[in-house]
NUZAZA-199457 format. One record per residue: residue number from 1; residue in one letter; x, y, z of N, C-alpha, C in turn. Coordinates in steps of 0.02 Angstrom, whole numbers, plus 50000, padded with zeros to 5 digits. Example, Ala and Ser with C-alpha at 12.3 -4.5 7.8 and 13.67 -1.06 7.14 Angstrom:
NUZAZA-199457
SITE   lumgu   seza    n.c1    n.c2    n.c3   ca.c1   ca.c2   ca.c3    c.c1    c.c2    c.c3
SITE       1      A   50660   49716   50390   50615   49775   50390   50660   49835   50390
SITE       2      S   50642   49888   50354   50684   49947   50357   50645   50002   50394
***
This chain:
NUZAZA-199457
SITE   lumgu   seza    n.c1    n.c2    n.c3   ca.c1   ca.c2   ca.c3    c.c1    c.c2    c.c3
SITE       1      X   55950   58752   51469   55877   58753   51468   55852   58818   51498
SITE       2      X   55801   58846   51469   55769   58896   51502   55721   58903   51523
SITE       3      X   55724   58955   51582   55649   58922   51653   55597   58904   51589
SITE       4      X   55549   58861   51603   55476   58833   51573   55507   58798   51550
SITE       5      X   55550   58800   51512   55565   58746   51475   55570   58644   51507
SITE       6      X   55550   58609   51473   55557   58531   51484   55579   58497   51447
SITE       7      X   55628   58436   51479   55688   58406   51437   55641   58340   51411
SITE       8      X   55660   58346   51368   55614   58287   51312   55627   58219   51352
SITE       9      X   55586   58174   51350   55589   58103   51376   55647   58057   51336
SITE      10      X   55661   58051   51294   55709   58010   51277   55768   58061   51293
SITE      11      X   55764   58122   51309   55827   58159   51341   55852   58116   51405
SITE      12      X   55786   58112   51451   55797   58073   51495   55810   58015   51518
SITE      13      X   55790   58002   51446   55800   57907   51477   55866   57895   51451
SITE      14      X   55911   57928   51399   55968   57934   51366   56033   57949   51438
SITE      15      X   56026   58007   51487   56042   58026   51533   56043   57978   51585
SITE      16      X   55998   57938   51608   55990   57897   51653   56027   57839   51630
SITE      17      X   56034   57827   51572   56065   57767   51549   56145   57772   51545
SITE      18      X   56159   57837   51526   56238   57865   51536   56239   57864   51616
SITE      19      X   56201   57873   51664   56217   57895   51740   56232   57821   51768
SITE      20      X   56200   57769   51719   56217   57707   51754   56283   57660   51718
SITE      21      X   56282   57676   51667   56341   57644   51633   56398   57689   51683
SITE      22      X   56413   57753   51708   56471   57780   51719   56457   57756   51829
SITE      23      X   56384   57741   51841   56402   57730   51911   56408   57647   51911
SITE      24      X   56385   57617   51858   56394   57556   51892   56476   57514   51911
SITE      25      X   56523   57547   51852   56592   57523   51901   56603   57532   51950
SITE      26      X   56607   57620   51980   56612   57658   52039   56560   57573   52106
SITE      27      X   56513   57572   52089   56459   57522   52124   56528   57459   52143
SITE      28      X   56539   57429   52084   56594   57360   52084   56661   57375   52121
SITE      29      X   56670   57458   52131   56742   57454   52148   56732   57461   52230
SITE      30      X   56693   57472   52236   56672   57491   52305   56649   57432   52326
SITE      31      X   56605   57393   52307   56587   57331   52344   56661   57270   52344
SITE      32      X   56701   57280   52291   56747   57253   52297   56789   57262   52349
SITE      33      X   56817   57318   52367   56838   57335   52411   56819   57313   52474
SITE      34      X   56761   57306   52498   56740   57300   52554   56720   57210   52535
SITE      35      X   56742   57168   52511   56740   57115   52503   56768   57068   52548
SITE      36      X   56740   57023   52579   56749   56989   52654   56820   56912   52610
SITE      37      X   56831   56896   52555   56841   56848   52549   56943   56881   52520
SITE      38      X   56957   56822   52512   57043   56836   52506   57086   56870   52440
SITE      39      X   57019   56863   52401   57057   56867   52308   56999   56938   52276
SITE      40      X   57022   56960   52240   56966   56999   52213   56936   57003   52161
SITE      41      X   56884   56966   52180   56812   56952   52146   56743   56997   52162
SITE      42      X   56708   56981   52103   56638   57007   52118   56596   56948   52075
SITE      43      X   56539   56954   52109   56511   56962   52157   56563   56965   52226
SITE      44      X   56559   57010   52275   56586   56987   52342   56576   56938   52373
SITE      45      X   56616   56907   52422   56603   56862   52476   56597   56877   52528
SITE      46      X   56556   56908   52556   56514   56941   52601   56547   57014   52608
SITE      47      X   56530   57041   52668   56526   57113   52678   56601   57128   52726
SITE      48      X   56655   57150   52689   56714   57170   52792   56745   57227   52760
SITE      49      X   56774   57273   52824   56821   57304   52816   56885   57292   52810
SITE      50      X   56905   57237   52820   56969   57205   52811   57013   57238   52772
SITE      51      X   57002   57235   52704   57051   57268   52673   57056   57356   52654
SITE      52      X   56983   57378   52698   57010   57462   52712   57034   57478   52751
SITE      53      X   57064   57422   52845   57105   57416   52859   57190   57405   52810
SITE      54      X   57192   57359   52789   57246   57337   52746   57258   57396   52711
SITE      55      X   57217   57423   52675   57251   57487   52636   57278   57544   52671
SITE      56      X   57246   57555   52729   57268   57606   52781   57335   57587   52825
SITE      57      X   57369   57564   52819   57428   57518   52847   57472   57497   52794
SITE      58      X   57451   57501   52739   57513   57477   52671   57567   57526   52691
SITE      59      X   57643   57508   52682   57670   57554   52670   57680   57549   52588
SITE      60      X   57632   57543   52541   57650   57553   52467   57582   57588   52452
SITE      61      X   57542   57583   52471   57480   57619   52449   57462   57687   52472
SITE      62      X   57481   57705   52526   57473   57751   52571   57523   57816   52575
SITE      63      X   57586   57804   52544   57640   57848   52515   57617   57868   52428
SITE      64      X   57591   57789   52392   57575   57822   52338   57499   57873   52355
SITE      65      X   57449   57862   52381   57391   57914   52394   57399   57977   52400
SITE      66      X   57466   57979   52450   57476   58035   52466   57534   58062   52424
SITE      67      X   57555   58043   52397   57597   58071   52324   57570   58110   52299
SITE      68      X   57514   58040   52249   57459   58077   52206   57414   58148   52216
SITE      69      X   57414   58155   52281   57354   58235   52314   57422   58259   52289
SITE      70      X   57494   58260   52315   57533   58312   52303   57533   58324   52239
SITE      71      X   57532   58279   52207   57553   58303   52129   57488   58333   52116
SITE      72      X   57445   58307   52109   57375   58330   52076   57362   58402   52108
SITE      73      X   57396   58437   52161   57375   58506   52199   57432   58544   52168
SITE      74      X   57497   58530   52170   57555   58549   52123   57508   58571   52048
SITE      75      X   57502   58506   52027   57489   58524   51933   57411   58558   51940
SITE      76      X   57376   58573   51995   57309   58610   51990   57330   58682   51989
SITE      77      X   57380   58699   52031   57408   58760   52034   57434   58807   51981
SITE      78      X   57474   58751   51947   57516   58780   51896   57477   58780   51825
SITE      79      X   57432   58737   51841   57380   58730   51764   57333   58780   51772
SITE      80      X   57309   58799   51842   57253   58839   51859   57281   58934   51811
SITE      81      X   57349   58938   51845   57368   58994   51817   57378   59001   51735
SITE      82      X   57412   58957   51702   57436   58952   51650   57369   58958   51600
SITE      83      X   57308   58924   51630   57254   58904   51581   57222   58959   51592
SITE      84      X   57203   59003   51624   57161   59069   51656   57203   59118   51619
SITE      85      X   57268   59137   51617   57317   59158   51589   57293   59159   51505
SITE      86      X   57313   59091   51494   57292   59080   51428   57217   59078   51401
SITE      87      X   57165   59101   51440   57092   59108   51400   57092   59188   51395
SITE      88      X   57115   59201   51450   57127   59276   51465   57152   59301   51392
SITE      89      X   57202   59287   51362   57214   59293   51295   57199   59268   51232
SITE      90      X   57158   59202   51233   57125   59172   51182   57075   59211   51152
SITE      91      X   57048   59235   51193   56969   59254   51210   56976   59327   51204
SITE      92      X   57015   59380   51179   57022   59453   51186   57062   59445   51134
SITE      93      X   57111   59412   51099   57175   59440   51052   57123   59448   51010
SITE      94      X   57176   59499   50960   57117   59486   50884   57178   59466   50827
SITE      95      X   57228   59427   50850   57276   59408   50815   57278   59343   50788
SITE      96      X   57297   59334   50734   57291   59266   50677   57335   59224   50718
SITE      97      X   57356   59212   50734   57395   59166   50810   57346   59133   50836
SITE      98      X   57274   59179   50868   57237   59140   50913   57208   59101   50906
SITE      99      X   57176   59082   50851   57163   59004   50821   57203   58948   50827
SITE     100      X   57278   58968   50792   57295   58899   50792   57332   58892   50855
SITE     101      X   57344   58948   50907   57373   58921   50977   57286   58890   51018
SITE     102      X   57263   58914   51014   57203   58862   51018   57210   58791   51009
SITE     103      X   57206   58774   50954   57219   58713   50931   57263   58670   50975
SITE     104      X   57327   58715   50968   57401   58668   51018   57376   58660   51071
SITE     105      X   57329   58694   51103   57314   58711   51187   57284   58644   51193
SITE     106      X   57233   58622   51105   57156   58570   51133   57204   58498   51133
SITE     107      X   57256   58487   51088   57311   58441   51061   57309   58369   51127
SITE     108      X   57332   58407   51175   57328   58367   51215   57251   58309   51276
SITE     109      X   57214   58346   51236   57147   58348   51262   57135   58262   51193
SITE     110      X   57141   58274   51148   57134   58262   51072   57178   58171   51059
SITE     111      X   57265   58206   51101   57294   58134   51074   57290   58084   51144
SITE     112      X   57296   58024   51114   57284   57968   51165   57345   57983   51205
SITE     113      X   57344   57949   51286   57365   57979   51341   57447   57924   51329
SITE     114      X   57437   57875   51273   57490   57826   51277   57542   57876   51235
SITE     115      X   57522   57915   51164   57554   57923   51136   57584   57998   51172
SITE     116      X   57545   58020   51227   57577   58097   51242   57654   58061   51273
SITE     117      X   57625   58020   51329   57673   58002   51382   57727   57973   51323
SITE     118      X   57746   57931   51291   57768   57904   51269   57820   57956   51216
SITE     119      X   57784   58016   51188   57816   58050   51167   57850   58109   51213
SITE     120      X   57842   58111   51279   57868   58153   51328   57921   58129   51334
SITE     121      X   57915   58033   51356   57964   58006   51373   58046   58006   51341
SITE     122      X   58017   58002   51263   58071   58003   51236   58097   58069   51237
SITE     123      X   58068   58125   51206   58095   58187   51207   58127   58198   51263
SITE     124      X   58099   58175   51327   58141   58195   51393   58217   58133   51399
SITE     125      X   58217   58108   51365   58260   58054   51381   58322   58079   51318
SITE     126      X   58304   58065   51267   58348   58113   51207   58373   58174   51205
SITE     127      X   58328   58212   51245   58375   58271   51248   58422   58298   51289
SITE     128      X   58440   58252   51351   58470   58252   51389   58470   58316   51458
SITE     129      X   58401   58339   51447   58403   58396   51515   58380   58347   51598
SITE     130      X   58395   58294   51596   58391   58258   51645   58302   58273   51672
SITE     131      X   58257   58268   51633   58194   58249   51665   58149   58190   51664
SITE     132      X   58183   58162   51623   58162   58077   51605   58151   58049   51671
SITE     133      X   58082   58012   51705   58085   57982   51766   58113   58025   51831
SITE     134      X   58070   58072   51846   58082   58122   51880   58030   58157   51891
SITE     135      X   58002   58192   51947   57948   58209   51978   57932   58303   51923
SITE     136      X   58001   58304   51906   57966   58371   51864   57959   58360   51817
SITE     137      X   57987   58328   51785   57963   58287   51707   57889   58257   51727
SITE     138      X   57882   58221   51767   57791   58196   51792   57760   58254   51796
SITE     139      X   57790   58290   51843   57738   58355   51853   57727   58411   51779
SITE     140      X   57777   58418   51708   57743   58444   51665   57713   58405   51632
SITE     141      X   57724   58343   51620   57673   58312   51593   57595   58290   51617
SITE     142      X   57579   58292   51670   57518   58329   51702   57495   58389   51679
SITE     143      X   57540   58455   51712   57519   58513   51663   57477   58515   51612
SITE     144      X   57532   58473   51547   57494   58484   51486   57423   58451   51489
SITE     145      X   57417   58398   51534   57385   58358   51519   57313   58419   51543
SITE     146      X   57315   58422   51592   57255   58483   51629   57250   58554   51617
SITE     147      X   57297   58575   51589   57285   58647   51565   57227   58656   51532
SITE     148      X   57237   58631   51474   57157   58644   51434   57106   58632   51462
SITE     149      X   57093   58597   51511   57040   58591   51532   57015   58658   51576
SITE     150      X   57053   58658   51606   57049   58753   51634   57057   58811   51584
SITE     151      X   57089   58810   51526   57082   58856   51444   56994   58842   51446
SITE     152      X   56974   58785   51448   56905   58770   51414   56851   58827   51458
SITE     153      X   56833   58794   51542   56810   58820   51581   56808   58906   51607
SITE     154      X   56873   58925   51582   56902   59002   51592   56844   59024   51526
SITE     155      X   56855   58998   51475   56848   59046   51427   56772   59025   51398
SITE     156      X   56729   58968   51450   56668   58974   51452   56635   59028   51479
SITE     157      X   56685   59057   51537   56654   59100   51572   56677   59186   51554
SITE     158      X   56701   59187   51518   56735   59225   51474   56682   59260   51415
SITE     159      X   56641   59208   51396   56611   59209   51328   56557   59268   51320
SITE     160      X   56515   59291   51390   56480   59367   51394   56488   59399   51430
SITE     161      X   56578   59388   51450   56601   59458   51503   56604   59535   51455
SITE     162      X   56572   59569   51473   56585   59643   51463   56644   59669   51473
SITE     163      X   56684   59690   51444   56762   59719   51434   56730   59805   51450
SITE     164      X   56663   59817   51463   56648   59883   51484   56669   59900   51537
SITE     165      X   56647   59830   51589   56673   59838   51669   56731   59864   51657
SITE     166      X   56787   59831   51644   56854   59831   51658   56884   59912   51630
SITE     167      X   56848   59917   51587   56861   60006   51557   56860   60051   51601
SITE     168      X   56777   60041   51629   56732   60075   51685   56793   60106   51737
SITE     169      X   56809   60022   51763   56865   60027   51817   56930   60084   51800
SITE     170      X   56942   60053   51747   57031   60070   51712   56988   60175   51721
SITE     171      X   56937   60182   51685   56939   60263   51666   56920   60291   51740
SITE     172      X   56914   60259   51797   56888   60289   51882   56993   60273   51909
SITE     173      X   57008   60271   51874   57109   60246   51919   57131   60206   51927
SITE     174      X   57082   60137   51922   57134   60083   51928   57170   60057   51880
SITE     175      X   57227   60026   51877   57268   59994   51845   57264   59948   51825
SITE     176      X   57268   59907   51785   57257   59864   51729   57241   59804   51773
SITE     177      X   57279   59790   51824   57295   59745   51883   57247   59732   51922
SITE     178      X   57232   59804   51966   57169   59824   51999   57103   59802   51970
SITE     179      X   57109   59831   51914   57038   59819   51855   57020   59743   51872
SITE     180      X   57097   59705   51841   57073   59630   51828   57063   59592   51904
SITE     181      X   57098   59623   51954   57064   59603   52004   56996   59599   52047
SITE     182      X   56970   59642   52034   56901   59698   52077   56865   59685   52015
SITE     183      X   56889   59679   51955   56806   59678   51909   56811   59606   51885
SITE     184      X   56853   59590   51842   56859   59527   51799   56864   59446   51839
SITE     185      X   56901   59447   51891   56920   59391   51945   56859   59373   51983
SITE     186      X   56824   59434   51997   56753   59387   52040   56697   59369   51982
SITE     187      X   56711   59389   51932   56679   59373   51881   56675   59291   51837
SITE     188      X   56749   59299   51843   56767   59228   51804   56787   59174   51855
SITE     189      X   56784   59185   51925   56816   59141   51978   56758   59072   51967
SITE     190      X   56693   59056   51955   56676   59006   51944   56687   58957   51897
SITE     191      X   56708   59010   51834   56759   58945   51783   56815   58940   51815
SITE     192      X   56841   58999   51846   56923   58971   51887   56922   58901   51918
SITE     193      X   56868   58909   51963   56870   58849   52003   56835   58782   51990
SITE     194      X   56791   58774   51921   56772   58727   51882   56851   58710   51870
SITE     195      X   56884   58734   51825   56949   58717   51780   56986   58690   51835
SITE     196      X   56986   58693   51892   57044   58703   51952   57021   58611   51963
SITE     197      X   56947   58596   51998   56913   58533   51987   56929   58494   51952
SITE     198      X   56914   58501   51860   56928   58440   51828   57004   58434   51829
SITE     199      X   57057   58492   51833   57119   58468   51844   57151   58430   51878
SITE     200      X   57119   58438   51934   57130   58386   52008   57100   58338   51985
SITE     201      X   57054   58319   51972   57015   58258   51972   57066   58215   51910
SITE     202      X   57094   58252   51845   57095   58217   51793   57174   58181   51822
SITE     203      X   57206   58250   51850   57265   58221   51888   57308   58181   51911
SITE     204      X   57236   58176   51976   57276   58115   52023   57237   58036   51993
SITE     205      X   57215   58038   51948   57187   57987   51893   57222   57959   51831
SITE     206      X   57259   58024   51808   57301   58007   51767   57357   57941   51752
SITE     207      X   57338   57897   51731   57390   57834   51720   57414   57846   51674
SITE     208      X   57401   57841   51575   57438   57833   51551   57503   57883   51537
SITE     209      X   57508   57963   51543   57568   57983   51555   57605   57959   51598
SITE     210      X   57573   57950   51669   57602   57935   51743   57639   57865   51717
SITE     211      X   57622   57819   51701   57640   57747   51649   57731   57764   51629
SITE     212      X   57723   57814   51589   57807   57812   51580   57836   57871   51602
SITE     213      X   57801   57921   51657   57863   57974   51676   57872   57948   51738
SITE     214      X   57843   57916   51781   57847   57912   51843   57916   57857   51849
SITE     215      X   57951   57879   51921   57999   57822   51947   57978   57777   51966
SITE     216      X   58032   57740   51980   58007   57672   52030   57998   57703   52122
SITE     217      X   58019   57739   52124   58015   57765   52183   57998   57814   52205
SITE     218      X   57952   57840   52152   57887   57876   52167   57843   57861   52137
SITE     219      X   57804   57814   52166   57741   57796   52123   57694   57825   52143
SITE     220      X   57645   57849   52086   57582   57885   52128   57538   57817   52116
SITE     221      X   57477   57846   52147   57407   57788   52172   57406   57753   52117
SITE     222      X   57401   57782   52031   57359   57750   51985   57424   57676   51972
SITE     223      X   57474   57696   51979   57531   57659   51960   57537   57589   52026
SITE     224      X   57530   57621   52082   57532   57579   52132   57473   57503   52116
SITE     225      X   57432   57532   52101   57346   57493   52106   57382   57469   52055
SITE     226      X   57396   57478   51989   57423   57439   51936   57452   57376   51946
SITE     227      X   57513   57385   51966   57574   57348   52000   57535   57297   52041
SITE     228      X   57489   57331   52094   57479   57274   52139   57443   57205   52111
SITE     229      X   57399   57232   52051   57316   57214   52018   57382   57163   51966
SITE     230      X   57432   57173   51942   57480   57138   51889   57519   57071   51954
SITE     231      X   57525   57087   51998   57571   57046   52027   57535   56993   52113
SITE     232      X   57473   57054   52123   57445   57030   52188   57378   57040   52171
SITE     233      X   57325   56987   52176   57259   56982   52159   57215   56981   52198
SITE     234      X   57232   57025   52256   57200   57051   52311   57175   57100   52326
SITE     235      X   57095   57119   52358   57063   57186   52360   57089   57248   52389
SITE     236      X   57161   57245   52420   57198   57308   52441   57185   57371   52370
SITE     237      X   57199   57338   52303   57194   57377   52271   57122   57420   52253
SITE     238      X   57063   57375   52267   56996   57409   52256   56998   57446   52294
SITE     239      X   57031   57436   52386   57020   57471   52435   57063   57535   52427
SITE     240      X   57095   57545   52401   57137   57616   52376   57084   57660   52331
SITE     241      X   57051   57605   52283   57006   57645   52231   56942   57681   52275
SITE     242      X   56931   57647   52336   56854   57693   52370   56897   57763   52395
SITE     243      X   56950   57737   52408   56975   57817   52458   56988   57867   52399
SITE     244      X   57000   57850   52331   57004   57895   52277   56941   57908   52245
SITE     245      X   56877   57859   52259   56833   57894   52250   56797   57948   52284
SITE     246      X   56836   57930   52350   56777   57965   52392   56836   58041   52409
SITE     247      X   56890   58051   52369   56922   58109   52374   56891   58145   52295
SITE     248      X   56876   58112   52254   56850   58145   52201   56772   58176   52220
SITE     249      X   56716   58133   52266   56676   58161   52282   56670   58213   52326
SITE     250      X   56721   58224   52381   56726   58280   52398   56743   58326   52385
SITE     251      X   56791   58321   52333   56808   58388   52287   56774   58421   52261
SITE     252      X   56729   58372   52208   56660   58414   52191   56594   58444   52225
SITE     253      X   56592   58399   52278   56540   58420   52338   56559   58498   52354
SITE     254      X   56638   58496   52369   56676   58571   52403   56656   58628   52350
SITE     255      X   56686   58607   52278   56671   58658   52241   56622   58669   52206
SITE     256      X   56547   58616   52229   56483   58640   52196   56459   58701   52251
SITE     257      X   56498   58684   52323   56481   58745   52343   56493   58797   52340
SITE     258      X   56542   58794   52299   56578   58877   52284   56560   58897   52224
SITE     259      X   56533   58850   52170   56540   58857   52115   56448   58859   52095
SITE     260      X   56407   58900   52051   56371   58884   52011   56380   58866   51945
SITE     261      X   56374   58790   51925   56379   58766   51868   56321   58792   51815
SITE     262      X   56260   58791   51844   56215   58808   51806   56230   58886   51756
SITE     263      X   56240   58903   51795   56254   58983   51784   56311   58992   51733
SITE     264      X   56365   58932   51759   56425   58934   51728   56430   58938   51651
SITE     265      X   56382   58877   51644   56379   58834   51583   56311   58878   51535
SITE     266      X   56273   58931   51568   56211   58953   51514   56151   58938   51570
SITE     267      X   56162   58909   51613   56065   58905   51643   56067   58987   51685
SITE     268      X   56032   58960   51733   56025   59015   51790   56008   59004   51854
***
């Protein structure tokens, strides 16, 4: 939108209606959690902390939580580079390649999360390089899963960078390196760190890859809450879901402060 500009009323009432369909679970998982009664239901039976005690004391919930940050900061890392890497070249080649490696990049964005995992699984299991059920077999299948999303964000911010700067730089001595450091990097660091966000977030969220690469003895959060919600019908598991909400809200809280979205995305 641009300054003067005003968002049409059924814009808004369309918006408000998406803001409540996507908060009102977040609302149920949280009151569940903090649910005073033995089984987990909603409406609640009154108001306790009981079981955000109980979750803080699991030894099954509390190893998977803290799994999950590892993995999800692991695969933010390695997706952060790979995808910045890769807009860096999407977005500049002028080679008949860059379309359809495009495409492969969106692939995973595109197929359902049953059929990626499921086809990881086997390929990792058939081909015998021992990553089947194994924390690096989990951890590239994450990767794929978040890269594009950082390809996307990189190469939003990409879309009216001046390649003059970087000349500017390169024809005053610096090196290609230098250039992309000092001109291009503070330039594009707000899609960096958008892409860096939804990676983490999509991450440590991730079930259905996590579903068939993960061990039995490393379960991250989404797998744990599963298991418990299949076998134990008790609010420990909602009470895992507030501490993952309220690590997703601080993430974004952290990096709206670093980050202008408006700016990112076309406003100002």
């Amino acid at each position: 939108m641009r300054d003067g500009e005003t968002i049409p009323l059924p814009f808004k009432i369309g918006a408000a209606l998406a803001l409540a369909v996507l908060l009102v679970p977040v609302l149920i998982v949280v009151l569940t959690g903090l649910n005073a009664g033995d089984y987990l239901t909603f409406p609640p039976q009154g108001l306790s902390l009981r079981w955000i005690g109980a979750f803080l004391t699991s030894p099954t919930f509390v190893p998977a939580y803290l799994f999950s940050f590892k993995l999800a900061f692991v695969t933010t890392l390695i997706a952060t580079l790979i995808g910045t890497a890769a807009a860096l070249w999407l977005t500049r080649t002028t080679s008949a390649l860059g379309p359809v490696l495009r495409t492969l990049f969106v692939l995973p964005l595109v197929l359902p999360g049953v059929v990626l995992g499921l086809a990881l699984y086997v390929f990792f299991s058939t081909s015998g390089i021992g990553l089947a059920r194994s924390f690096t077999g989990l951890l590239i299948g994450h990767v794929i899963v978040t890269t594009p999303l950082v390809i996307a964000t990189v190469s939003a911010a990409l879309v009216d960078f001046n390649r003059s700067l970087e000349e500017a730089a390169r024809s005053l001595g610096a090196s290609p390196l230098e250039a992309f450091r000092s001109v291009t990097l503070p330039i594009i660091r707000p899609g960096i760190s958008a892409g860096a966000l939804f990676a983490f977030i999509v991450s440590f969220g991730q079930f259905e890859v996590t579903l068939f690469l993960a061990s039995p003895d490393t379960q991250p959060l989404p797998i744990a809450i599963y298991t418990s919600l299949r076998y134990r019908f008790e609010p420990t598991a909602a009470a895992a879901g507030i501490f993952a909400i309220l690590l997703v809200i601080a993430s974004t809280i952290l990096t709206s402060r670093l980050v202008n979205f408006r700016r990112l995305f076309g406003g100002r």
